[in-house]
LOVEX-190534 format. One record per residue (C-alpha): z, y, x. Coordinates in steps of 0.1 Angstrom, whole numbers, plus 5000, padded with zeros to 4 digits. Layout:
N
ZYX ...
END
This chain:
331
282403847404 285703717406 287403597376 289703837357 292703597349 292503527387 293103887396 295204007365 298503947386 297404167414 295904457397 298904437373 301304517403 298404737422 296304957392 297705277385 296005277353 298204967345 301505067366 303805067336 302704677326 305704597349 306204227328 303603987327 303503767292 304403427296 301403137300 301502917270 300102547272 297702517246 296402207230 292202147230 292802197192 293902597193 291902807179 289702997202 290903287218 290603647198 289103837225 288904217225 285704397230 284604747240 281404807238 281005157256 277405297244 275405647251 275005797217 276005597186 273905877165 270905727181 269605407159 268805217188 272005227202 273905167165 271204867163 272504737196 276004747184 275004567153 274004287173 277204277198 279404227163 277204047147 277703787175 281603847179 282303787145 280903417148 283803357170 286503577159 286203827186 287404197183 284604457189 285504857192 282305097196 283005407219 280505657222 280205837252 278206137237 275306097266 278306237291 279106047320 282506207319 283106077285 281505787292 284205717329 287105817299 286205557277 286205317306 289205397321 291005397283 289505017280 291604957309 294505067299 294404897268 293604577292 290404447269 289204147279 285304267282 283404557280 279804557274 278204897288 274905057281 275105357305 274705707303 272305687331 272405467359 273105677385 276505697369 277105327365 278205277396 281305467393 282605307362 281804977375 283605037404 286505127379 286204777357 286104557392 289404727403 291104657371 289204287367 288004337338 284604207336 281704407326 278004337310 275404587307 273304607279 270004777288 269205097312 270904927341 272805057375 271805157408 274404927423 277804757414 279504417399 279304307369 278604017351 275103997333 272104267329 270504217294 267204447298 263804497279 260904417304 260104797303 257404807322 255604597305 255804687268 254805077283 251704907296 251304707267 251405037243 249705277269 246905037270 246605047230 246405407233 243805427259 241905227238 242005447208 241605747227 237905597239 237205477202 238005857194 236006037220 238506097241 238405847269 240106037298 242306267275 244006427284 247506397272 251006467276 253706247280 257606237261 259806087289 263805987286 265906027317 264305927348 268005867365 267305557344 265905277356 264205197328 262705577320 261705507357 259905137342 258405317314 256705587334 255805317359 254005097332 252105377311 250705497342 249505197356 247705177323 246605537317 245205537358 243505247350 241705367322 241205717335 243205897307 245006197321 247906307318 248506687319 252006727315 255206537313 258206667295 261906507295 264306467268 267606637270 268806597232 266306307221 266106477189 263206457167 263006877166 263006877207 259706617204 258206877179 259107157200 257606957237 254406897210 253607247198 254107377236 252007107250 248907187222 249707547227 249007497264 246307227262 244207327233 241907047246 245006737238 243806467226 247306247225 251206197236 252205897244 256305907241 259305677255 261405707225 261005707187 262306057180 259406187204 256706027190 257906117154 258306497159 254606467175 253206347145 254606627126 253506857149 250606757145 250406737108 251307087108 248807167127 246206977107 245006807138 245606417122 242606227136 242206477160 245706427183 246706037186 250205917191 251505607208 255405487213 257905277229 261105207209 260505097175 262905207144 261905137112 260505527106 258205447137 256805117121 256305347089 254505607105 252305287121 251505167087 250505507072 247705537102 249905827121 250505647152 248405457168 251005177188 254505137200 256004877217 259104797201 262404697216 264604457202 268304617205 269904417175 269004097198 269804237232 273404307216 273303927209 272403837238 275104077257 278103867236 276903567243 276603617282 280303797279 281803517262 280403247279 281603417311 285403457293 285403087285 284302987323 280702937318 278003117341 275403347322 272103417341 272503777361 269903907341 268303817307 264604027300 263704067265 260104127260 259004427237 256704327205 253604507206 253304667170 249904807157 248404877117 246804517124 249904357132 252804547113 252604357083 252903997095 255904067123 257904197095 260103947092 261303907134 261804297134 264004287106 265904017124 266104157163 265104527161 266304687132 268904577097 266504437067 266704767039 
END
């Protein structure tokens, strides 16, 4: 990627999102003493009504305010429209990074595309892009932790009778790269241990009454289930209370992948059986740090995994501590 205060004079005369910044501000000789620069921050996020993403954000200021930086949250209302709009605005505005976490990444491209044009440099912050510039890709290994929690629920699916199911799986967006991972990883696991699954349902609101809703079809169709096993929290939670109202606790096991403080709850109280638990207030750490270290002319790694944290009733109680300090705020 080419640097942004290398470009800014071109796309200054050559944007037309930035055709009426006709006078450039004059460069100022600063001592090694100055203050560090205030830089200004979008972060441009799915859904900020969704924890994790609010978590992630957390992190980002967390980070910027150790340096003075300016952070503004727009929310892009899981619309790739919205999502181009707040882009394009950022630009105007001339912001000196913006950290995305895409709709989907299908979409990416385009608004990456936008943010080269303009030079202003981009990191994305977990789901990732089918193609395009930018500057660092700050991802769970998703593949991975799905295998890790799969696996846990394979295990407890034997323990309960159950050892080939079958079940049903929650899925987010597979136009994401990492829905695409998840899927990938639980089925490497569930194949393995000859669990089936019968039927796989997607999210379109990733609301905790959709997961109940997918749940009562699925039992309704499957009178034989014997467990979900969902990519995202409010999945797995409107499972469980499907299945509480159905008075099928013991009978029906749930495992996860995402990890908000509810989820860990539900863990300790014996109603799920795993998840494998992201860490968004650290991945929005990390997504400063590799923006500013690229605005002050360092090189961050093109892409940073963080693993997930495999969370069980045996384990809960001792990781306390590190998921109140990189997955969710302390209460």
């Amino acid at each position: 990627m080419i640097r942004r205060n290398s470009i800014r004079a071109a796309v200054l005369g050559l944007s037309v999102l930035t055709a009426s910044l006709t006078v450039a501000a004059p460069v100022v000789a600063q001592d090694e003493s100055a203050a560090p620069e205030a830089y200004q921050v979008v972060y441009v996020t799915p859904d900020l009504t969704i924890p994790f993403w609010k978590y992630l954000s957390d992190g980002i200021h967390q980070e910027a305010d150790t340096v003075g930086a300016t952070v503004t949250d727009l929310s892009s209302n899981l619309d790739p429209a919205t999502q181009l709009k707040n882009v394009q605005d950022s630009i105007t505005k001339q912001v000196d990074l913006i950290i995305l976490s895409p709709t989907d990444s299908s979409s990416a491209p385009t608004v990456l595309q936008a943010a080269t044009d303009a030079g202003v440099p981009v990191v994305i912050a977990d789901i990732g892009t089918e193609s395009g510039d930018y500057v660092s890709f700050i991802i769970t290994n998703n593949f991975d932790g799905a295998k890790a929690s799969a696996e846990a629920l394979a295990t407890a699916l034997a323990a309960n009778g159950c050892p080939n199911g079958p079940i049903a799986m929650f899925q987010i967006n597979q136009a994401r790269i990492n829905g695409q991972n998840r899927t990938n990883g639980a089925m490497e696991a569930f194949d393995a241990a000859g669990v089936e699954v019968v039927q796989y349902l997607e999210a379109q609101t990733y609301t905790r009454d959709e997961g109940k809703k997918f749940a009562q079809d699925v039992m309704t169709a499957h009178p034989d289930l014997c467990g979900f096993w969902s990519q995202y929290d409010e999945g797995s939670l409107g499972a469980v209370n499907a299945i509480g109202d159905a008075g099928k606790e013991g009978q029906i096991l749930v495992g996860g992948f995402d990890g908000i403080r509810e989820v860990i709850d539900t863990i300790k109280a014996g109603k799920m059986v795993a998840a494998s638990v992201q860490q968004p207030i650290g991945m929005g750490r990390e997504s400063f740090k590799a923006g500013y270290e690229y605005l002050t002319g360092g090189e961050p790694p093109k892409q940073i995994d963080m693993p997930t944290l495999l969370v069980t009733s045996d384990t809960v109680d001792s990781m306390m501590a590190q998921l109140e300090d990189t997955v969710f705020p302390p209460e």
